[in-house]
C-alpha positions in Angstrom: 4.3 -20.6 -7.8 6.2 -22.2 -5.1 7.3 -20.4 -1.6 10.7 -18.0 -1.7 12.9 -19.3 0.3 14.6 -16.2 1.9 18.1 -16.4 3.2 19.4 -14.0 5.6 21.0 -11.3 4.4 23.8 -9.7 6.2 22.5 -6.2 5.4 19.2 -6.9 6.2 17.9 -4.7 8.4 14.8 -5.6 11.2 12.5 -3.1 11.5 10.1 -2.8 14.2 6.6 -1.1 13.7 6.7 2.3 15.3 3.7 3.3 18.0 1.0 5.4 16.4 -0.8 7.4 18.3 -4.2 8.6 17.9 -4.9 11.5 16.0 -7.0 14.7 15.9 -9.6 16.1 13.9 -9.1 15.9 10.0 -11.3 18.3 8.5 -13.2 16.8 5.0 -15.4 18.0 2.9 -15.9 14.9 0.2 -17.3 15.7 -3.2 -18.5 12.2 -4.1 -20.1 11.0 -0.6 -23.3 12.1 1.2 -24.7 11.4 4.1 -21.9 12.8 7.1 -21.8 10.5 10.4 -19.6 11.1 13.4 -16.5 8.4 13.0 -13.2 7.0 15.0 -11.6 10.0 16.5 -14.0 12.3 15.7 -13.7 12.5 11.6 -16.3 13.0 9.4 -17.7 9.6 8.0 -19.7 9.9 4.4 -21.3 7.1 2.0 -19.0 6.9 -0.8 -21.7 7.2 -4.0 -19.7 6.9 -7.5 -18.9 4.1 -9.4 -15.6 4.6 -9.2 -13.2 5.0 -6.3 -11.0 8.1 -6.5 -8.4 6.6 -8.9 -10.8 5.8 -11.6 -11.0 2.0 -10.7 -15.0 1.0 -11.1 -16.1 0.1 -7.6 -16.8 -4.0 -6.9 -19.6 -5.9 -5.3 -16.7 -8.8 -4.7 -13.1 -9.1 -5.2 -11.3 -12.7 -4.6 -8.6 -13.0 -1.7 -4.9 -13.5 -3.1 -2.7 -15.3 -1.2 1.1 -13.7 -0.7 3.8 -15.8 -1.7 6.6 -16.2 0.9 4.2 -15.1 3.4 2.9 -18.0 5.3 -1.3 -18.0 5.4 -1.3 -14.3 4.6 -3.6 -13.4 1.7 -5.8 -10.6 0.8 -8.8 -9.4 -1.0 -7.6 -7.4 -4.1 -9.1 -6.7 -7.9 -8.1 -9.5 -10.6 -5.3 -8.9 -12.9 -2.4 -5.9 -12.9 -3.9 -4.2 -9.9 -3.1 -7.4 -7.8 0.0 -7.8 -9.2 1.5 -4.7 -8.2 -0.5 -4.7 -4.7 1.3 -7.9 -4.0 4.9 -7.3 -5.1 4.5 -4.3 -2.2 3.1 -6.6 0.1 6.1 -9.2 -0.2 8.4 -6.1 0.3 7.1 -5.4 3.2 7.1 -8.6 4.4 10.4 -9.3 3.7 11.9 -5.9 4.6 10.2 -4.6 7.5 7.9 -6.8 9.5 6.2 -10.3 8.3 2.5 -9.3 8.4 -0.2 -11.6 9.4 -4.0 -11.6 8.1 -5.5 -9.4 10.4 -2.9 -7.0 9.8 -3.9 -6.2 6.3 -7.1 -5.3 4.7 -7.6 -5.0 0.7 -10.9 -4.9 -0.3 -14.3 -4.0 1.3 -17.8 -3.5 0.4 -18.2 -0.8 3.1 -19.1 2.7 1.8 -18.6 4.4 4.6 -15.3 6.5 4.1 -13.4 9.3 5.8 -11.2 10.3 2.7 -11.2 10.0 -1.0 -8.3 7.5 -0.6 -10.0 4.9 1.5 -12.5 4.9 -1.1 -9.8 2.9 -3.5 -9.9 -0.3 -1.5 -14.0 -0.4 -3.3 -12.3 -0.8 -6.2 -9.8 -3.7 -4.8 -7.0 -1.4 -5.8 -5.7 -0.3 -2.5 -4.6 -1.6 1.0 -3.9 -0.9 4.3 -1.1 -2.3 6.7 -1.8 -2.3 10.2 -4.1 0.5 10.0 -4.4 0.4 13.9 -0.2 1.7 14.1 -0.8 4.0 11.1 -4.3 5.3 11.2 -5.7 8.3 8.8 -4.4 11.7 10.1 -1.6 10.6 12.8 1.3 12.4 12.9 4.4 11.4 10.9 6.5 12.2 13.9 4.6 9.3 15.9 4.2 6.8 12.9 6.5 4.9 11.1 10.5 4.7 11.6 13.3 6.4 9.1 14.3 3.0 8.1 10.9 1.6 7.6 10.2 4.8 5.4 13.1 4.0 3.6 12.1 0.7 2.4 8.7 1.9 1.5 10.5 4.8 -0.5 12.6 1.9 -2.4 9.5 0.1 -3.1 8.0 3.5 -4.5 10.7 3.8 -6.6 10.6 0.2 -8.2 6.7 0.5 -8.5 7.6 3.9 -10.9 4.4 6.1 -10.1 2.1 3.8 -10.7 1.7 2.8 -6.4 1.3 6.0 -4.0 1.6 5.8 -0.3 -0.3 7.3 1.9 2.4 8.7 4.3 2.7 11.3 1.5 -0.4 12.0 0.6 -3.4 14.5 2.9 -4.6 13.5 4.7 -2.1 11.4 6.0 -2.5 7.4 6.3 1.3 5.8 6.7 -0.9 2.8 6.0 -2.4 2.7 3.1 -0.8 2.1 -0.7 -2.6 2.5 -3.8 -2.7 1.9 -7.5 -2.6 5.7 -8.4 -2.8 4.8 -12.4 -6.5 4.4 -14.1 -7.4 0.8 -15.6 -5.2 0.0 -18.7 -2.5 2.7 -18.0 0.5 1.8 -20.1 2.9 2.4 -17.0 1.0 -0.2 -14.9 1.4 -2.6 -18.1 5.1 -1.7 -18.3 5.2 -2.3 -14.3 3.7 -6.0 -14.7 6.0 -6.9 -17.1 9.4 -5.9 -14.8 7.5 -7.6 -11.9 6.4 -10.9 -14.4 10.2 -11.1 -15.4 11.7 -10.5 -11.9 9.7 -13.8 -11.1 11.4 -15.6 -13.6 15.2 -14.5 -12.9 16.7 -16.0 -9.4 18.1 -12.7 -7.6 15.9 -10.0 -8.7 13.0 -8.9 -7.6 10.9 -9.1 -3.6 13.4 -11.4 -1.5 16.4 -10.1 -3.2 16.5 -6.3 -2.4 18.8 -4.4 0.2 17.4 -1.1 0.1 20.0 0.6 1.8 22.5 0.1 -0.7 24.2 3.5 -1.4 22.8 3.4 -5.2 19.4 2.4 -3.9 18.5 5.1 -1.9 20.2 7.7 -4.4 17.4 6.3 -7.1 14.5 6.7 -4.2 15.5 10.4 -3.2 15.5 11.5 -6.7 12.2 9.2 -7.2 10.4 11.0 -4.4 11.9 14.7 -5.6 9.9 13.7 -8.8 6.6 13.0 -7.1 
Protein backbone atom coordinates (compact mmCIF):
# COMPACT_ATOMS: atom_id res chain seq x y z
CA UNK A 1 0.00 0.00 0.00
CA UNK A 2 1.28 3.35 -0.86
CA UNK A 3 2.53 6.19 1.76
CA UNK A 4 -0.40 8.51 3.69
CA UNK A 5 0.09 11.59 2.82
CA UNK A 6 -0.74 13.54 6.01
CA UNK A 7 -1.97 17.05 5.88
CA UNK A 8 -1.77 19.29 8.71
CA UNK A 9 -4.43 19.52 10.76
CA UNK A 10 -5.30 22.58 12.58
CA UNK A 11 -6.12 20.68 15.75
CA UNK A 12 -3.28 18.74 15.66
CA UNK A 13 -1.43 18.89 18.52
CA UNK A 14 2.80 18.43 18.80
CA UNK A 15 3.74 16.47 21.49
CA UNK A 16 7.11 16.40 22.77
CA UNK A 17 8.43 13.15 24.64
CA UNK A 18 8.60 13.86 28.33
CA UNK A 19 12.15 13.15 30.35
CA UNK A 20 12.10 9.88 32.12
CA UNK A 21 14.07 9.48 34.80
CA UNK A 22 15.58 6.46 36.09
CA UNK A 23 13.81 4.38 38.43
CA UNK A 24 14.13 2.38 41.59
CA UNK A 25 13.93 -1.09 42.62
CA UNK A 26 10.91 -3.11 41.24
CA UNK A 27 10.50 -6.06 43.38
CA UNK A 28 9.62 -9.52 41.12
CA UNK A 29 9.13 -12.65 41.83
CA UNK A 30 8.43 -14.42 38.17
CA UNK A 31 6.65 -17.76 38.06
CA UNK A 32 7.79 -18.83 34.59
CA UNK A 33 11.59 -17.68 34.60
CA UNK A 34 14.63 -19.12 36.49
CA UNK A 35 17.81 -18.30 36.80
CA UNK A 36 17.79 -14.41 38.77
CA UNK A 37 20.81 -11.98 37.51
CA UNK A 38 21.36 -8.46 38.73
CA UNK A 39 19.88 -6.03 35.74
CA UNK A 40 19.61 -2.08 34.66
CA UNK A 41 18.81 -0.33 37.81
CA UNK A 42 19.10 -2.90 40.01
CA UNK A 43 15.92 -5.28 38.97
CA UNK A 44 15.87 -8.74 39.04
CA UNK A 45 16.70 -10.26 35.62
CA UNK A 46 15.30 -14.16 35.04
CA UNK A 47 15.39 -16.51 31.79
CA UNK A 48 12.00 -16.55 30.62
CA UNK A 49 11.27 -20.69 30.21
CA UNK A 50 7.60 -21.27 28.71
CA UNK A 51 6.48 -21.60 25.45
CA UNK A 52 4.45 -18.97 25.60
CA UNK A 53 4.83 -15.32 26.55
CA UNK A 54 2.44 -14.12 29.24
CA UNK A 55 -0.50 -13.44 26.86
CA UNK A 56 -0.71 -16.94 25.58
CA UNK A 57 1.15 -16.13 22.20
CA UNK A 58 3.70 -19.23 21.59
CA UNK A 59 7.23 -17.84 21.81
CA UNK A 60 9.26 -17.49 18.18
CA UNK A 61 12.71 -18.38 17.09
CA UNK A 62 12.21 -15.46 14.28
CA UNK A 63 9.58 -13.01 13.46
CA UNK A 64 9.97 -10.87 10.01
CA UNK A 65 10.38 -6.93 10.34
CA UNK A 66 7.21 -4.93 9.04
CA UNK A 67 7.64 -1.81 7.73
CA UNK A 68 5.22 1.24 9.01
CA UNK A 69 3.35 2.92 6.37
CA UNK A 70 3.57 6.81 6.57
CA UNK A 71 6.61 6.44 8.51
CA UNK A 72 9.62 6.90 6.45
CA UNK A 73 12.33 3.73 6.88
CA UNK A 74 10.70 2.79 10.23
CA UNK A 75 9.86 -0.87 10.45
CA UNK A 76 9.70 -3.42 13.07
CA UNK A 77 10.01 -7.02 13.99
CA UNK A 78 6.49 -8.26 14.85
CA UNK A 79 4.51 -11.85 14.56
CA UNK A 80 2.72 -12.51 11.06
CA UNK A 81 -0.91 -11.82 10.65
CA UNK A 82 -3.55 -9.97 13.22
CA UNK A 83 -0.99 -9.41 15.83
CA UNK A 84 0.99 -7.15 13.33
CA UNK A 85 -1.93 -5.64 12.25
CA UNK A 86 -3.05 -4.20 15.34
CA UNK A 87 0.72 -3.47 16.53
CA UNK A 88 1.06 -1.30 13.56
CA UNK A 89 -2.19 0.70 13.43
CA UNK A 90 -0.73 1.93 17.17
CA UNK A 91 2.47 2.52 15.75
CA UNK A 92 1.10 4.86 12.91
CA UNK A 93 -0.82 6.69 15.76
CA UNK A 94 1.88 7.39 17.42
CA UNK A 95 3.64 8.57 14.73
CA UNK A 96 1.25 10.66 13.54
CA UNK A 97 -0.02 12.06 16.89
CA UNK A 98 2.73 12.40 19.14
CA UNK A 99 6.26 12.09 17.85
CA UNK A 100 7.46 10.52 14.37
CA UNK A 101 9.63 7.64 15.65
CA UNK A 102 12.73 6.42 14.02
CA UNK A 103 14.17 2.66 14.03
CA UNK A 104 16.15 2.67 16.94
CA UNK A 105 13.36 4.05 18.78
CA UNK A 106 11.26 1.05 18.65
CA UNK A 107 11.86 -2.60 19.36
CA UNK A 108 9.17 -5.49 18.58
CA UNK A 109 10.52 -8.66 18.62
CA UNK A 110 13.65 -10.40 20.37
CA UNK A 111 15.00 -13.70 20.90
CA UNK A 112 16.44 -12.63 24.25
CA UNK A 113 15.11 -14.50 27.31
CA UNK A 114 16.29 -12.58 29.73
CA UNK A 115 13.28 -10.51 31.21
CA UNK A 116 12.48 -8.28 34.21
CA UNK A 117 8.60 -8.68 34.06
CA UNK A 118 5.93 -11.02 32.71
CA UNK A 119 5.15 -8.19 30.19
CA UNK A 120 8.50 -7.96 28.46
CA UNK A 121 8.22 -11.54 27.97
CA UNK A 122 5.37 -10.73 25.07
CA UNK A 123 7.80 -9.19 22.58
CA UNK A 124 9.11 -13.49 22.36
CA UNK A 125 6.06 -13.91 21.01
CA UNK A 126 6.29 -10.83 18.45
CA UNK A 127 3.14 -9.51 20.07
CA UNK A 128 4.37 -6.53 21.92
CA UNK A 129 6.56 -3.39 21.53
CA UNK A 130 8.30 -0.88 23.09
CA UNK A 131 8.64 2.98 22.24
CA UNK A 132 11.58 4.63 23.25
CA UNK A 133 12.15 2.42 26.16
CA UNK A 134 15.15 4.64 27.16
CA UNK A 135 12.28 7.85 28.11
CA UNK A 136 9.83 5.28 29.43
CA UNK A 137 11.72 2.48 31.07
CA UNK A 138 10.01 -0.40 33.33
CA UNK A 139 9.20 1.07 36.87
CA UNK A 140 9.73 4.99 36.31
CA UNK A 141 7.40 7.04 37.78
CA UNK A 142 4.32 8.34 35.89
CA UNK A 143 4.89 11.68 37.35
CA UNK A 144 8.39 11.84 35.31
CA UNK A 145 7.18 9.97 32.12
CA UNK A 146 4.91 10.80 29.61
CA UNK A 147 2.89 14.20 29.10
CA UNK A 148 -1.21 14.52 29.72
CA UNK A 149 -1.59 15.09 26.07
CA UNK A 150 0.63 12.32 24.96
CA UNK A 151 -1.50 10.03 27.48
CA UNK A 152 -4.40 11.22 25.89
CA UNK A 153 -3.61 10.10 22.49
CA UNK A 154 -2.48 6.79 23.74
CA UNK A 155 -5.89 6.51 25.75
CA UNK A 156 -7.76 7.33 22.25
CA UNK A 157 -5.82 4.65 20.60
CA UNK A 158 -6.82 2.23 23.52
CA UNK A 159 -10.12 3.01 22.97
CA UNK A 160 -10.17 2.25 19.15
CA UNK A 161 -8.02 -0.98 19.70
CA UNK A 162 -11.31 -2.11 22.11
CA UNK A 163 -9.31 -4.30 24.81
CA UNK A 164 -7.59 -6.24 22.68
CA UNK A 165 -4.00 -3.66 22.97
CA UNK A 166 -2.93 -2.91 26.73
CA UNK A 167 -0.44 -0.25 27.65
CA UNK A 168 2.00 -0.51 29.94
CA UNK A 169 1.56 2.89 31.61
CA UNK A 170 -1.36 1.06 33.27
CA UNK A 171 -0.28 -1.94 33.97
CA UNK A 172 2.61 -3.08 37.36
CA UNK A 173 4.93 -2.73 37.02
CA UNK A 174 4.85 0.19 35.16
CA UNK A 175 6.47 0.52 31.48
CA UNK A 176 4.86 3.93 29.69
CA UNK A 177 6.57 2.17 26.88
CA UNK A 178 5.47 -0.79 26.04
CA UNK A 179 1.91 -2.00 24.22
CA UNK A 180 0.67 -5.37 23.85
CA UNK A 181 -1.79 -7.67 22.28
CA UNK A 182 -3.58 -8.57 25.58
CA UNK A 183 -6.05 -11.19 23.56
CA UNK A 184 -4.82 -15.07 23.10
CA UNK A 185 -4.31 -16.28 19.34
CA UNK A 186 -7.67 -16.44 17.49
CA UNK A 187 -9.64 -14.27 19.98
CA UNK A 188 -12.82 -13.16 18.20
CA UNK A 189 -12.26 -9.39 19.38
CA UNK A 190 -8.80 -9.30 17.72
CA UNK A 191 -10.73 -10.71 14.48
CA UNK A 192 -13.43 -8.08 14.95
CA UNK A 193 -10.41 -5.43 15.46
CA UNK A 194 -8.73 -6.46 12.02
CA UNK A 195 -11.62 -6.11 10.21
CA UNK A 196 -12.42 -2.18 11.45
CA UNK A 197 -8.65 -1.54 10.93
CA UNK A 198 -8.82 -3.59 7.18
CA UNK A 199 -11.92 -1.31 6.32
CA UNK A 200 -10.42 1.98 7.71
CA UNK A 201 -7.69 1.35 5.00
CA UNK A 202 -10.07 1.29 2.46
CA UNK A 203 -12.24 4.49 3.27
CA UNK A 204 -10.28 7.99 2.72
CA UNK A 205 -10.85 9.85 6.26
CA UNK A 206 -10.94 7.17 8.71
CA UNK A 207 -8.69 5.46 10.40
CA UNK A 208 -4.41 6.47 11.55
CA UNK A 209 -3.79 9.92 9.70
CA UNK A 210 -7.34 11.04 10.13
CA UNK A 211 -7.84 11.21 13.98
CA UNK A 212 -8.01 14.37 16.36
CA UNK A 213 -8.16 12.87 19.60
CA UNK A 214 -9.05 15.71 21.40
CA UNK A 215 -12.25 16.17 19.96
CA UNK A 216 -14.85 16.68 22.87
CA UNK A 217 -16.67 13.12 21.83
CA UNK A 218 -13.28 11.45 21.52
CA UNK A 219 -12.06 11.74 24.74
CA UNK A 220 -15.64 11.16 26.34
CA UNK A 221 -15.39 7.51 24.57
CA UNK A 222 -11.65 7.11 26.07
CA UNK A 223 -12.55 8.09 29.76
CA UNK A 224 -15.40 5.71 29.77
CA UNK A 225 -13.05 3.15 27.82
CA UNK A 226 -10.45 3.32 30.50
CA UNK A 227 -13.22 3.28 33.53
CA UNK A 228 -14.07 -0.12 31.82
CA UNK A 229 -10.52 -1.53 31.96
Amino acid sequence: MPDIEIPAPTRRRVLTAGTAVAAGTVLWNPGTATAATPAEGGRSAAEWTARKSANGWPVLDTAPAHRVEGAGKLSVRLAEGDAATVLLYVLRRYCYEIEMLELLDVEGFTADRTVRADLESNQLSGTALTVKQVYYPLGAPAGNGMSADQITVIEDILADCQGVVAWGGEMDPLKQSHFQIDVPPHDSRLKKLVAKLNGWEEHPGKGAGAIDAFQPSRLARARKARSAR
